[in-house]
C-alpha positions in Angstrom: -130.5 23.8 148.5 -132.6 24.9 145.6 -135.7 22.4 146.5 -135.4 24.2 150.1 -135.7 27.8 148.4 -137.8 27.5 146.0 -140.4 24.8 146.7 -142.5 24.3 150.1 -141.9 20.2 150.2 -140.9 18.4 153.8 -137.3 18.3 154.6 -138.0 14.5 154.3 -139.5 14.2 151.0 -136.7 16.8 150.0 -134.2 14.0 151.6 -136.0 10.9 149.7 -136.6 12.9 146.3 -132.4 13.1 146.4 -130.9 9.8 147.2 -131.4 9.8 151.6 -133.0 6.6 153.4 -133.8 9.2 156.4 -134.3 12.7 156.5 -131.8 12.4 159.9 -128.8 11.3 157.5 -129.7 14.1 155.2 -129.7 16.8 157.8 -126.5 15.3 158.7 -124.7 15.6 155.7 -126.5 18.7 154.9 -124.9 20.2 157.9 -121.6 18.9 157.2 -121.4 20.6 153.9 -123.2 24.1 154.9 -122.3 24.0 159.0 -126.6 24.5 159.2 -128.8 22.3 159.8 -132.0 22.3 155.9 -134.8 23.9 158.4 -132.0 26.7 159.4 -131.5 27.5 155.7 -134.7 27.5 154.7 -135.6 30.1 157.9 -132.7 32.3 156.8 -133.8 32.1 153.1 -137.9 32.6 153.3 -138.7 32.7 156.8 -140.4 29.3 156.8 
């Protein structure tokens, strides 16, 4: 969540830089964990 606030790296290089083969599985678990998807949080937190 932080590397979605505070820096302006892909959703996949986010998902690769923590441990995720895909950026699909880490939007998955992402969601599981928050109930949003990384590019909804990062619109609610910054607009981007």
């Amino acid at each position: 969540m932080k590397l979605l606030r505070d820096t302006d790296t892909t959703i996949a290089d986010i998902a690769a830089r923590v441990g995720y083969e895909t950026q699909g599985k880490f939007s998955k678990a992402f969601k599981d964990v928050t109930q949003m998807l990384p590019s909804e949080y990062r619109k609610i937190q910054y607009g981007k």
